[in-house]
PDB file with one MODEL, atoms N, CA, C and O in Angstrom:
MODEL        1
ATOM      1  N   UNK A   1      20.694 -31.119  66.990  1.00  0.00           N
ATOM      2  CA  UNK A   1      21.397 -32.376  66.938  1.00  0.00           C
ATOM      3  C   UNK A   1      22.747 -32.155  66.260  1.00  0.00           C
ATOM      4  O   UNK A   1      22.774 -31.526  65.202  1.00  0.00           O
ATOM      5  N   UNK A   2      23.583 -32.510  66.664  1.00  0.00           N
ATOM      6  CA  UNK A   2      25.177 -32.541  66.366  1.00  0.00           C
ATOM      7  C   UNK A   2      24.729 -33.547  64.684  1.00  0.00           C
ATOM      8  O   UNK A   2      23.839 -34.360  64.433  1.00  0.00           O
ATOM      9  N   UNK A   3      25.923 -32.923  63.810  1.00  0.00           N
ATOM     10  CA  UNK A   3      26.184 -33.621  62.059  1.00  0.00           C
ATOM     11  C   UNK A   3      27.824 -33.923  62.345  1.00  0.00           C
ATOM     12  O   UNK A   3      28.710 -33.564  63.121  1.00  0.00           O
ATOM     13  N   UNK A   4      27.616 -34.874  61.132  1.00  0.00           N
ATOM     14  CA  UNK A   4      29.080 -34.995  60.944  1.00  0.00           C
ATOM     15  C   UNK A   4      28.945 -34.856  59.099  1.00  0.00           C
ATOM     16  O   UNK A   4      28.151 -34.613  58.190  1.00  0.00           O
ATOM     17  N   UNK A   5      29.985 -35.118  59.319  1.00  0.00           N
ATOM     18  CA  UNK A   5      30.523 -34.492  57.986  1.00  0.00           C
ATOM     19  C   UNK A   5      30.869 -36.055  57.392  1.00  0.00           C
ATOM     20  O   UNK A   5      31.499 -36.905  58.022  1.00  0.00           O
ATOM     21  N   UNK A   6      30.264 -36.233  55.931  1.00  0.00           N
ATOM     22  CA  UNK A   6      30.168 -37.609  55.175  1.00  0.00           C
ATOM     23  C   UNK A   6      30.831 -36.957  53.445  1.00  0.00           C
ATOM     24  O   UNK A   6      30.876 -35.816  52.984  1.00  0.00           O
ATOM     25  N   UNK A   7      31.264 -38.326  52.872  1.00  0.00           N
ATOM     26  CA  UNK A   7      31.869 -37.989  51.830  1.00  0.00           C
ATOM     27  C   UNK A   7      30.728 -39.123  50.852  1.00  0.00           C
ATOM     28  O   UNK A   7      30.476 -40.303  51.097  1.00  0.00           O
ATOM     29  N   UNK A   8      30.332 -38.468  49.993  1.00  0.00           N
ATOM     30  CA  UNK A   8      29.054 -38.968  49.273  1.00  0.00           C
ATOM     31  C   UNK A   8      29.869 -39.285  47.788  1.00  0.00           C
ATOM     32  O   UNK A   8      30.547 -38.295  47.512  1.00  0.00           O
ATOM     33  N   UNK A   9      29.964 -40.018  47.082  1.00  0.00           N
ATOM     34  CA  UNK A   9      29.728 -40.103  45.357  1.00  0.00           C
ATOM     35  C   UNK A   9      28.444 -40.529  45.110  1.00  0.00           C
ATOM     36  O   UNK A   9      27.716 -41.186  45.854  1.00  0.00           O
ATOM     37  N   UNK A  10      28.155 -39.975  43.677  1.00  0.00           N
ATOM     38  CA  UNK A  10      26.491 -40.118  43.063  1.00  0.00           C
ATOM     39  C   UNK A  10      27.306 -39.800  41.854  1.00  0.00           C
ATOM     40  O   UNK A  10      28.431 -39.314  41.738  1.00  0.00           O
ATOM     41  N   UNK A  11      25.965 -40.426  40.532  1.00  0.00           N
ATOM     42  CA  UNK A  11      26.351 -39.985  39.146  1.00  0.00           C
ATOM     43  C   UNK A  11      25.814 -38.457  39.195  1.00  0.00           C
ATOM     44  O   UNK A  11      25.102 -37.678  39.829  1.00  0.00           O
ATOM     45  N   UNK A  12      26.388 -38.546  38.436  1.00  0.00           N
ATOM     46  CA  UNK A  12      26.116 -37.249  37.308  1.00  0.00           C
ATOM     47  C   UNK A  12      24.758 -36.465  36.848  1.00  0.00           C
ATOM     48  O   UNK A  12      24.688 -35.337  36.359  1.00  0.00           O
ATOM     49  N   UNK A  13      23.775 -37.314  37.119  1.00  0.00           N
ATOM     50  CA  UNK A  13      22.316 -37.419  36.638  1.00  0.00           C
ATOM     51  C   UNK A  13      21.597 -36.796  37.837  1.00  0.00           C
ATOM     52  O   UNK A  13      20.803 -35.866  37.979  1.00  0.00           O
ATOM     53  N   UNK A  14      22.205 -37.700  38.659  1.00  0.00           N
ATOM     54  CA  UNK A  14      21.514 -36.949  39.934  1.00  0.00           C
ATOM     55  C   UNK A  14      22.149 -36.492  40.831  1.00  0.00           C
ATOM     56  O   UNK A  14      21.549 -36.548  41.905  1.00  0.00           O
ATOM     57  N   UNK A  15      23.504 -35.882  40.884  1.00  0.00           N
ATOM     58  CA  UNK A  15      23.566 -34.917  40.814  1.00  0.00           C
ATOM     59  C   UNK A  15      23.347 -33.557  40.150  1.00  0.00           C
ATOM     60  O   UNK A  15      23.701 -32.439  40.528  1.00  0.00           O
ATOM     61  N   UNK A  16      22.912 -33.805  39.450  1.00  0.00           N
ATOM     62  CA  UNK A  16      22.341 -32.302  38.891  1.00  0.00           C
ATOM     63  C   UNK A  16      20.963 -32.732  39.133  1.00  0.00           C
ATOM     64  O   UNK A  16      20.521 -31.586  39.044  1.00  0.00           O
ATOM     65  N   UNK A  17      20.059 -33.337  39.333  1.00  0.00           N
ATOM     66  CA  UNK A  17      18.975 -33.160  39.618  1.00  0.00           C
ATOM     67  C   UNK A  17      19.047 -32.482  41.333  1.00  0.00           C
ATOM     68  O   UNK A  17      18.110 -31.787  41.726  1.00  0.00           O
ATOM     69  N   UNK A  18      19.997 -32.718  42.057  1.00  0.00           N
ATOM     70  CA  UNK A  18      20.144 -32.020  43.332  1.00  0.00           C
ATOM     71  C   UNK A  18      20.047 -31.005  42.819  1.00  0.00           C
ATOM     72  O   UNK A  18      18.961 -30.452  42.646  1.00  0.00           O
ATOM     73  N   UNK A  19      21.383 -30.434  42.386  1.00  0.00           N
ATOM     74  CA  UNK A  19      21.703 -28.715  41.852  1.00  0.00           C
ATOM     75  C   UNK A  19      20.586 -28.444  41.631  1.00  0.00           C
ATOM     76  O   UNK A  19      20.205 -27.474  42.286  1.00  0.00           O
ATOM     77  N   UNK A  20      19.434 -29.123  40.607  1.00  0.00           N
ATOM     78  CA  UNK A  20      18.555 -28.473  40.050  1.00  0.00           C
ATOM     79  C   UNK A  20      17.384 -27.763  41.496  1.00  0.00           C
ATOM     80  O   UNK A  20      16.957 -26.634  41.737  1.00  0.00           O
ATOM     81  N   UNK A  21      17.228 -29.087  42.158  1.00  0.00           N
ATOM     82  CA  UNK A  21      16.358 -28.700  43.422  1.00  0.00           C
ATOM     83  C   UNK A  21      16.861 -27.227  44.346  1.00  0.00           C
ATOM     84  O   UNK A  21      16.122 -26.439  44.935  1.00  0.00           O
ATOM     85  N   UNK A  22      18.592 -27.192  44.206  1.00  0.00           N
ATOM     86  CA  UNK A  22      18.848 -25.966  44.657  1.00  0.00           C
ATOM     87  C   UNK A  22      19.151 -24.711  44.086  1.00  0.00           C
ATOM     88  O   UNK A  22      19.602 -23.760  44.725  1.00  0.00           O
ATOM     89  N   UNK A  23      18.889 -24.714  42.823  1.00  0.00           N
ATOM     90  CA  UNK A  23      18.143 -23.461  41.773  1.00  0.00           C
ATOM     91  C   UNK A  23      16.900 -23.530  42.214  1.00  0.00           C
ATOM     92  O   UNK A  23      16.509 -22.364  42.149  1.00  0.00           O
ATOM     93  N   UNK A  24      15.954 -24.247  42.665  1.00  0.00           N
ATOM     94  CA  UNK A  24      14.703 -24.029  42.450  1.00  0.00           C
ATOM     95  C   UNK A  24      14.466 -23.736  43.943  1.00  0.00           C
ATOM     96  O   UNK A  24      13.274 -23.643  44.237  1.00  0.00           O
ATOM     97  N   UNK A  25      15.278 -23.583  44.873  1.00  0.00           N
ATOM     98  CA  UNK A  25      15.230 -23.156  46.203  1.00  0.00           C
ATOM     99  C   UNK A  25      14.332 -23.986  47.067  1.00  0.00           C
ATOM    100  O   UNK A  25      13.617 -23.579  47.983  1.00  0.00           O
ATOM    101  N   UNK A  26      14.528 -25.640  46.483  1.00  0.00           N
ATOM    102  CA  UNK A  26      13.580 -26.165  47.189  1.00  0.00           C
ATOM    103  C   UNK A  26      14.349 -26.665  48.654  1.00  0.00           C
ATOM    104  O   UNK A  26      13.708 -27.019  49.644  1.00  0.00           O
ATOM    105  N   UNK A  27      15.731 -26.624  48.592  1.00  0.00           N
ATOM    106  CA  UNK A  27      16.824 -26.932  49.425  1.00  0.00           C
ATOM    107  C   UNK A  27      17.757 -25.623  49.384  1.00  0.00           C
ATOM    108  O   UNK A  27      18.067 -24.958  48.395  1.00  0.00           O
ATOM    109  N   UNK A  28      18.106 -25.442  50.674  1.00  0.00           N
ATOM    110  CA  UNK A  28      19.284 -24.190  50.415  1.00  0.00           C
ATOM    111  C   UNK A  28      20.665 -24.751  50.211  1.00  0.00           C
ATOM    112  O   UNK A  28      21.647 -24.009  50.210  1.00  0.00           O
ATOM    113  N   UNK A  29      20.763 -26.203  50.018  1.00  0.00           N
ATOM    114  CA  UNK A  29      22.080 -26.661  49.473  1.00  0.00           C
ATOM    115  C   UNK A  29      22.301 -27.915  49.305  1.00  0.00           C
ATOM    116  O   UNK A  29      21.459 -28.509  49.978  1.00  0.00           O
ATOM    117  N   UNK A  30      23.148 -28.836  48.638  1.00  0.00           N
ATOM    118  CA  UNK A  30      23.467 -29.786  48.366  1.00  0.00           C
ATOM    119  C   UNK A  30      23.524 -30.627  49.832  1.00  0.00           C
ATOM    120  O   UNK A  30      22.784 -31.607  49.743  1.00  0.00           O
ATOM    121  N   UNK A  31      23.980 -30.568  50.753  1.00  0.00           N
ATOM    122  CA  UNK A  31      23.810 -31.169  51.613  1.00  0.00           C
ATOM    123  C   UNK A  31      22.710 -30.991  52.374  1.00  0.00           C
ATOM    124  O   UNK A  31      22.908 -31.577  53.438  1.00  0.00           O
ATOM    125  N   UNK A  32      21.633 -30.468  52.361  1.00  0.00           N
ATOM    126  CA  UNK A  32      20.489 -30.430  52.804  1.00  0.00           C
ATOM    127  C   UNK A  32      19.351 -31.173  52.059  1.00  0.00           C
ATOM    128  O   UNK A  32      18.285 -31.659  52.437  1.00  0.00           O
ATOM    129  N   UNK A  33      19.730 -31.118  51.330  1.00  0.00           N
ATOM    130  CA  UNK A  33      18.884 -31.880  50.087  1.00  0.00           C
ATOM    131  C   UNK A  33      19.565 -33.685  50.355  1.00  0.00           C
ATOM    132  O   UNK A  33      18.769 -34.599  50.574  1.00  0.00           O
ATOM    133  N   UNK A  34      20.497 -33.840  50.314  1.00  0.00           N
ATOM    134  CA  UNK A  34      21.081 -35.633  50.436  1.00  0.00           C
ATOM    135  C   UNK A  34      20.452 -35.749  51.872  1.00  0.00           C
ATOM    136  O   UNK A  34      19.715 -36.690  52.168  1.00  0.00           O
ATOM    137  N   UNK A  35      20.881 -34.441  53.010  1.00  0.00           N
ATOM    138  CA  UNK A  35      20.110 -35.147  54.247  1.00  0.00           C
ATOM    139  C   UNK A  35      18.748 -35.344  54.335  1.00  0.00           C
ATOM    140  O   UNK A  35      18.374 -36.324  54.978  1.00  0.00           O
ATOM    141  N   UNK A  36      17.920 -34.618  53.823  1.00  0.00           N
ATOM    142  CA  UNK A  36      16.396 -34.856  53.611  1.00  0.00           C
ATOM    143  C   UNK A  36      16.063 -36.413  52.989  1.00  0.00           C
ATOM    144  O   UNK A  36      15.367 -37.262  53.546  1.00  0.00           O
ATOM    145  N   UNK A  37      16.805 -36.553  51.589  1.00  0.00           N
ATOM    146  CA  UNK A  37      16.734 -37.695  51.348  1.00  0.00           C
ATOM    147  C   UNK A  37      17.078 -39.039  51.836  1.00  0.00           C
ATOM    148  O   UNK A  37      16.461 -40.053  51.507  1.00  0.00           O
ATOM    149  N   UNK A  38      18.555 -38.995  53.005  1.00  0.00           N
ATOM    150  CA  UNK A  38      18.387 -39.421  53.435  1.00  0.00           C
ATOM    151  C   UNK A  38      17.762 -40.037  55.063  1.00  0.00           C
ATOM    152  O   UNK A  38      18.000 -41.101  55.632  1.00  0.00           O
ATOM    153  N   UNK A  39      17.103 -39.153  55.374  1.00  0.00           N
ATOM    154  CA  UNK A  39      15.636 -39.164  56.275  1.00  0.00           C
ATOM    155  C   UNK A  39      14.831 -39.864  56.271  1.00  0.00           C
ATOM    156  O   UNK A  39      14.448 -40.772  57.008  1.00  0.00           O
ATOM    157  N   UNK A  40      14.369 -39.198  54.896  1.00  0.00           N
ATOM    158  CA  UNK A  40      13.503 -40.163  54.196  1.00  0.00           C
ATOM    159  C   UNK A  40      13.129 -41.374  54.121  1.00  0.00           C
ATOM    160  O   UNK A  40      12.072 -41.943  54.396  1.00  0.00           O
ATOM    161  N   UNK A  41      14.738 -41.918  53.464  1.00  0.00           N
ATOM    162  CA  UNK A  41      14.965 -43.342  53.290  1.00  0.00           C
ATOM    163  C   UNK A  41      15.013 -44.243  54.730  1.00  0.00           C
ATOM    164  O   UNK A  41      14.575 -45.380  54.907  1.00  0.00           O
ATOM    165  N   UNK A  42      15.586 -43.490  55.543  1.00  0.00           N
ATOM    166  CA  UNK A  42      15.253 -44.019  57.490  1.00  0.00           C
ATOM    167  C   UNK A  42      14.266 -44.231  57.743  1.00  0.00           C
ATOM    168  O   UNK A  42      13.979 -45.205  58.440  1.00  0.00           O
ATOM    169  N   UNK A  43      13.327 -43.347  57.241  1.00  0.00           N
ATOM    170  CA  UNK A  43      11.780 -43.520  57.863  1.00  0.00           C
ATOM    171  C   UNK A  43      11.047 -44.417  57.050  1.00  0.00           C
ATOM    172  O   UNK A  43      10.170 -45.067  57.619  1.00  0.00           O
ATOM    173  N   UNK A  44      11.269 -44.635  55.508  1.00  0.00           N
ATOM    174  CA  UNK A  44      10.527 -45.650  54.837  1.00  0.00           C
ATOM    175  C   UNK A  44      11.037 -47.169  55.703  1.00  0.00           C
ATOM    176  O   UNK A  44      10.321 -48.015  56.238  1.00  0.00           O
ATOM    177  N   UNK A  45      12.482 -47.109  55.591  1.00  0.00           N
ATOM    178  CA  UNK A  45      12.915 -48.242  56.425  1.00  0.00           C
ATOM    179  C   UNK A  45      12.130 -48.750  57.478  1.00  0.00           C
ATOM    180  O   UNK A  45      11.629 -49.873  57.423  1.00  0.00           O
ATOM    181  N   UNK A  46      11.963 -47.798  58.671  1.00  0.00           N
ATOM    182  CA  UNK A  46      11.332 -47.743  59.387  1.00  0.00           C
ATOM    183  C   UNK A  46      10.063 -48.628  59.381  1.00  0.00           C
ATOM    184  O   UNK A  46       9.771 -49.752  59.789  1.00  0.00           O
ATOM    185  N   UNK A  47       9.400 -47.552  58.697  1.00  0.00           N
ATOM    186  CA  UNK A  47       8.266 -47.865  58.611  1.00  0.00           C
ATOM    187  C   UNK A  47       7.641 -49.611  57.957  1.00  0.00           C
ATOM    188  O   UNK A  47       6.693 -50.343  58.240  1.00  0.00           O
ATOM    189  N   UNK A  48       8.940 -49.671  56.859  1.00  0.00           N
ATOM    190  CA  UNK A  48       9.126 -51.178  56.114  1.00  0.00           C
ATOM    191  C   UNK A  48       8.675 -51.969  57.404  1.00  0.00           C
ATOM    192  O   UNK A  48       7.606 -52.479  57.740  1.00  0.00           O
ATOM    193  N   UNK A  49      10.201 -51.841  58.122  1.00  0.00           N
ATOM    194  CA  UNK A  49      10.169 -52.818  59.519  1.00  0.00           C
ATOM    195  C   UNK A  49       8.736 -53.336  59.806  1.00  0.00           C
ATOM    196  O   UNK A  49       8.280 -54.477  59.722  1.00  0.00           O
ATOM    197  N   UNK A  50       8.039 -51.925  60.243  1.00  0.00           N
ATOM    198  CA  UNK A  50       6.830 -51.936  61.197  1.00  0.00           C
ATOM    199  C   UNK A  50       5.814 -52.830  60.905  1.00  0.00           C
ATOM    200  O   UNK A  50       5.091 -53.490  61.652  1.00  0.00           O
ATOM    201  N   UNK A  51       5.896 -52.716  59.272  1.00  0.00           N
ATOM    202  CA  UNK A  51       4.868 -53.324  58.368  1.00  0.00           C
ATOM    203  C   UNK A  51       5.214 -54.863  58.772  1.00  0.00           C
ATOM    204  O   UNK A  51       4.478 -55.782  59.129  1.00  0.00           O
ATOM    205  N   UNK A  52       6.536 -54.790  58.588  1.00  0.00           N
ATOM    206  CA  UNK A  52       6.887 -56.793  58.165  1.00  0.00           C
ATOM    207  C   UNK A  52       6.313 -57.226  59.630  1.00  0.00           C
ATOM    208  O   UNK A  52       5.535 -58.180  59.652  1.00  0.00           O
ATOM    209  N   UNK A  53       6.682 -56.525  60.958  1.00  0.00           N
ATOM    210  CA  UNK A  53       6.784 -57.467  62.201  1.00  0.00           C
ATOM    211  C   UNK A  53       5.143 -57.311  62.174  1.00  0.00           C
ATOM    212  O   UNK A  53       4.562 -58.268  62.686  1.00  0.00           O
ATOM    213  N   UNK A  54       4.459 -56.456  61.756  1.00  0.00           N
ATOM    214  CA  UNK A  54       2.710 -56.419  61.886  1.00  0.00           C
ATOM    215  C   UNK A  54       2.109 -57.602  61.533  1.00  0.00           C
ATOM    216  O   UNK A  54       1.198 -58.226  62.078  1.00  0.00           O
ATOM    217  N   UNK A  55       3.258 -57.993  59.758  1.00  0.00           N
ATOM    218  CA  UNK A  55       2.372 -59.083  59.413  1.00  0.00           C
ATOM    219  C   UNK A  55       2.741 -60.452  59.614  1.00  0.00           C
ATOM    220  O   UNK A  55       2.519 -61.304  58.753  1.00  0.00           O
ATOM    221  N   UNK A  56       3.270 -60.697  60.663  1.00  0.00           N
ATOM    222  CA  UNK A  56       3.805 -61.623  61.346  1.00  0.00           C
ATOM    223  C   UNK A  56       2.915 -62.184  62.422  1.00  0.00           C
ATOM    224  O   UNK A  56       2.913 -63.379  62.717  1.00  0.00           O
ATOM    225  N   UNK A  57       2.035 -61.125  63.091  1.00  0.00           N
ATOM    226  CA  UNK A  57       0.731 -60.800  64.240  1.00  0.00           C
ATOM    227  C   UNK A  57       0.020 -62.216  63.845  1.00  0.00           C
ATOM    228  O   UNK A  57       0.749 -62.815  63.055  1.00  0.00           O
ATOM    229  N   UNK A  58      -1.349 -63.048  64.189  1.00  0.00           N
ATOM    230  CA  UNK A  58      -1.829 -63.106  64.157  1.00  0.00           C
ATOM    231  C   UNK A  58      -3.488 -62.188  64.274  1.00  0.00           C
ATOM    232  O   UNK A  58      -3.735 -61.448  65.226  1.00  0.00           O
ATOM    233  N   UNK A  59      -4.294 -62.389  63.330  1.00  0.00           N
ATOM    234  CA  UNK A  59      -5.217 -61.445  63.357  1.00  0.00           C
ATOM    235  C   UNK A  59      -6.349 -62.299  64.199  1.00  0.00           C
ATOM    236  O   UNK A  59      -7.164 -61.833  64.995  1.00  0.00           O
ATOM    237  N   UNK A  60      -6.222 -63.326  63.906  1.00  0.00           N
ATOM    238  CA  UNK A  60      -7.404 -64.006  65.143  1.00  0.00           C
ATOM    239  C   UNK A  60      -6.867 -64.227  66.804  1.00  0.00           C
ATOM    240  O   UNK A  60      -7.666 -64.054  67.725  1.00  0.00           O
ATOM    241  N   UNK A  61      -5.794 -64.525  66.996  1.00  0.00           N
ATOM    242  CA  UNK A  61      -4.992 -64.125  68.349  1.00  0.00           C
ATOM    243  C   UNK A  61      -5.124 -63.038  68.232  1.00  0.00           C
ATOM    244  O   UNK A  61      -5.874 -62.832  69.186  1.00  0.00           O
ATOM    245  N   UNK A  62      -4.988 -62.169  67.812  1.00  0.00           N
ATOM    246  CA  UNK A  62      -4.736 -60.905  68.220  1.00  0.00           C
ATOM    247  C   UNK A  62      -6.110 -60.096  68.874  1.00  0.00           C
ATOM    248  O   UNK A  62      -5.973 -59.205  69.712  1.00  0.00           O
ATOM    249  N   UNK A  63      -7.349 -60.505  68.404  1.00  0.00           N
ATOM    250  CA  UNK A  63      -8.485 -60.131  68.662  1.00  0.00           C
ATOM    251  C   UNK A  63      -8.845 -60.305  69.406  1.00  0.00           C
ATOM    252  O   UNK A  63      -9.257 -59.451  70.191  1.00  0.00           O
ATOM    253  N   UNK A  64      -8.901 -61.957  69.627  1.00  0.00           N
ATOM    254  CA  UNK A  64      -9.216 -62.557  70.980  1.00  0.00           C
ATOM    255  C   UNK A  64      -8.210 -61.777  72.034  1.00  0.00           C
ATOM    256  O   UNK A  64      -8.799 -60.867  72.619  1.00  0.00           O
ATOM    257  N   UNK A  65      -6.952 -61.917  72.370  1.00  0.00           N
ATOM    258  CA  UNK A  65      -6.151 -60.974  73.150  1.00  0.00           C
ATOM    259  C   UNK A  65      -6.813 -59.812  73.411  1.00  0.00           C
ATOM    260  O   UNK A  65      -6.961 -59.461  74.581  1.00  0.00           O
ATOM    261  N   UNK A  66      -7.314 -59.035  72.339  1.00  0.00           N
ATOM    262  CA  UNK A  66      -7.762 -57.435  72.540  1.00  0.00           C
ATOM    263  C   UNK A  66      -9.530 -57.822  73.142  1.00  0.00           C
ATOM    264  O   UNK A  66      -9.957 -57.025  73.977  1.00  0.00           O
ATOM    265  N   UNK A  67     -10.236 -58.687  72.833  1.00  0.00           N
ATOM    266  CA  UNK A  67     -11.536 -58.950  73.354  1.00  0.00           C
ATOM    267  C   UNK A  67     -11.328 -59.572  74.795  1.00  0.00           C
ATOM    268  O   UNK A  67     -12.377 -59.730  75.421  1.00  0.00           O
ATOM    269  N   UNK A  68     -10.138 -59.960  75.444  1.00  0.00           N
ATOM    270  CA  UNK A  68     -10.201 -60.533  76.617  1.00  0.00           C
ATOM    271  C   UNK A  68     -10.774 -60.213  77.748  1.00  0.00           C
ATOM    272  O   UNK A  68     -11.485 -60.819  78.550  1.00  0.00           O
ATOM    273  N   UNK A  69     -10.283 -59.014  77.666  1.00  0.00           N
ATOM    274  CA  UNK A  69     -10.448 -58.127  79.234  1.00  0.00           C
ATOM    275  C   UNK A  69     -11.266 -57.119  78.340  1.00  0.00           C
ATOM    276  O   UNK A  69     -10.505 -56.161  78.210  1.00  0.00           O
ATOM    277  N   UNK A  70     -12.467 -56.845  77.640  1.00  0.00           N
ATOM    278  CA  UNK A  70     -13.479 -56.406  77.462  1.00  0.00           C
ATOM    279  C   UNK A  70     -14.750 -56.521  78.214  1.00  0.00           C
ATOM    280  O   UNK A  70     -15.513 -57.434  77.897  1.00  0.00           O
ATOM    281  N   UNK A  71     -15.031 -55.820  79.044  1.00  0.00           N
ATOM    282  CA  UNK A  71     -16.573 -55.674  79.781  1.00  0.00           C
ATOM    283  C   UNK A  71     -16.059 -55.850  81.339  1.00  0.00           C
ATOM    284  O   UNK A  71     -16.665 -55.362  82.292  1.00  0.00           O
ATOM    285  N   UNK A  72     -14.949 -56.558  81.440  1.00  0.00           N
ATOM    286  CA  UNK A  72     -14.119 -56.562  82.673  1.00  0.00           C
ATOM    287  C   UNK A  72     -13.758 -55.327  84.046  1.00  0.00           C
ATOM    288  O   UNK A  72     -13.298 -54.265  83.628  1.00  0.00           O
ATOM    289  N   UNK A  73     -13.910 -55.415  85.312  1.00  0.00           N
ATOM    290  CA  UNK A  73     -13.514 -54.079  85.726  1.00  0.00           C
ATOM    291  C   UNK A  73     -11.705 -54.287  86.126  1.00  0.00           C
ATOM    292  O   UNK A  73     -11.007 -53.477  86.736  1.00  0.00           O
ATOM    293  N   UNK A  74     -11.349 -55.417  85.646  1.00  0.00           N
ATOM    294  CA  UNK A  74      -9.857 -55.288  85.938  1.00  0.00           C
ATOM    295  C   UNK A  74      -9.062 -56.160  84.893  1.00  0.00           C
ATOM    296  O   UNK A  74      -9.455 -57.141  84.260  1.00  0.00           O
ATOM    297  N   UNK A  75      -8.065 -55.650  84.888  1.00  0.00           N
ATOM    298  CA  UNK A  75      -7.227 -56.332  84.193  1.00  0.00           C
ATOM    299  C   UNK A  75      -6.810 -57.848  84.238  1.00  0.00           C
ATOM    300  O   UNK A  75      -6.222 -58.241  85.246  1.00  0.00           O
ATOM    301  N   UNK A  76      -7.083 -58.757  83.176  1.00  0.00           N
ATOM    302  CA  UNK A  76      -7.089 -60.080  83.193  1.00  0.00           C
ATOM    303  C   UNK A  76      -5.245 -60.272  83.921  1.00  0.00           C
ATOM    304  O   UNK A  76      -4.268 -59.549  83.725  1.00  0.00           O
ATOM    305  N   UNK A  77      -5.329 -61.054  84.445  1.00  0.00           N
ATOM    306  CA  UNK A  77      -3.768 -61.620  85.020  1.00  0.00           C
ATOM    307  C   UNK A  77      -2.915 -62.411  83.895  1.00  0.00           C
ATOM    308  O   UNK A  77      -3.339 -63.229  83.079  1.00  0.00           O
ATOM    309  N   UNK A  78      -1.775 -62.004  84.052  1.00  0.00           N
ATOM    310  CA  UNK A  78      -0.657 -63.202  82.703  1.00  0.00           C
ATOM    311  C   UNK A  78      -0.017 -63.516  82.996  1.00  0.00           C
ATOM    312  O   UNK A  78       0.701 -64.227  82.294  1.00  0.00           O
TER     313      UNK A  78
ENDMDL
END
């Protein structure tokens, strides 16, 4: 996948907690380490989303829907 190139400020604090991750070779560099993290933060997002529109569902519609066309040899019509 094609990168581009971003201009980041962070304190002081954590930046060196980066550095520190890349002494400890858990990242081979400062920008590998912000992109991981920010991955991360995409996919919690993500995943946030998934959660909120889930609990939006009805759980008793939703059952009935999924019990409809149970025991059926074809698909109910909509």
């Amino acid at each position: 996948m094609a990168k581009t190139k971003i201009a980041v400020t962070v304190d002081k604090r954590t930046l060196g907690e980066v550095d520190r991750w890349v002494r400890q070779r858990r990242y081979p560099s400062r920008s590998q380490a912000v992109e991981a993290a920010l991955e991360a933060a995409v996919k919690r997002q993500q995943r946030q989303r998934l959660a909120e529109e889930a609990a939006k569902l009805d759980p008793v519609e939703e059952k009935a829907l999924a019990e409809e066309g149970m025991g059926a040899n074809e698909w109910p019509a909509y």
